[in-house]
C-alpha positions as CSV (number, residue, x, y, z in Angstrom):
1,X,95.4,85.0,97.3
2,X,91.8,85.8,96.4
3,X,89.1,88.6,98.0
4,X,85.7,87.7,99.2
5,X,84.8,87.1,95.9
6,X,87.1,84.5,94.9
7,X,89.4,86.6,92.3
8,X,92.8,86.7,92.3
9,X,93.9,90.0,92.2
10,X,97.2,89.1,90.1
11,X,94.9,87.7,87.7
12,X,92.4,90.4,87.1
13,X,95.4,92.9,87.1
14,X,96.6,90.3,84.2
15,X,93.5,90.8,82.3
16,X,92.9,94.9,82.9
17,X,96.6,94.9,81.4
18,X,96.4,93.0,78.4
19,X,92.7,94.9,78.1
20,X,94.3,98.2,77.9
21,X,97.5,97.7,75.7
22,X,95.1,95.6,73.2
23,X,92.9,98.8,73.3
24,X,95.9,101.1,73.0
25,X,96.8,99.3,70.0
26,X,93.7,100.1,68.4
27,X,93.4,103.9,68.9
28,X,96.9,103.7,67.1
29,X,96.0,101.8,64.3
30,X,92.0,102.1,63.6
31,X,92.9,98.2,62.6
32,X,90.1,96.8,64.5
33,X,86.4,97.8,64.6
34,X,84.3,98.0,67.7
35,X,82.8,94.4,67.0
36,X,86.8,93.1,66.2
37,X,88.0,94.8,69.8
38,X,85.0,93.6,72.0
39,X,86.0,90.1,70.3
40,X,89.4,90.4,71.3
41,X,88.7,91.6,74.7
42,X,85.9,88.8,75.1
43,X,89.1,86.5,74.2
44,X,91.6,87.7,76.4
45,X,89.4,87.7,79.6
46,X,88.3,83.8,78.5
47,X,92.0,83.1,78.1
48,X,93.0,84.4,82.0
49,X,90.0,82.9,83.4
50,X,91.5,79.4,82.2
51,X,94.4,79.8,83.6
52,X,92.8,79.5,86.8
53,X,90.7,82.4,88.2
């Protein structure tokens, strides 16, 4: 099922997920700099939308 804008809701609740523990991570760590996470997070939302957004 998607809204008027053509998103699947499953999908971006996929991606805010992922988004959040990746960024959770971080503030745990201090691993990854601002760059790394927007890298990461630039990744994860490329990797949902393939699966079919």
């Amino acid at each position: 099922m998607s809204n008027e804008n053509g998103i699947d809701p499953k999908k971006l609740n996929e991606m805010k997920v992922k988004i959040l523990r990746a960024e959770q991570a971080n503030l745990r760590t201090r691993e990854k700099t601002t760059d790394e996470m927007v890298e990461q997070i630039r990744k994860i939302i490329a990797s949902v939308a393939k699966k079919g957004f």
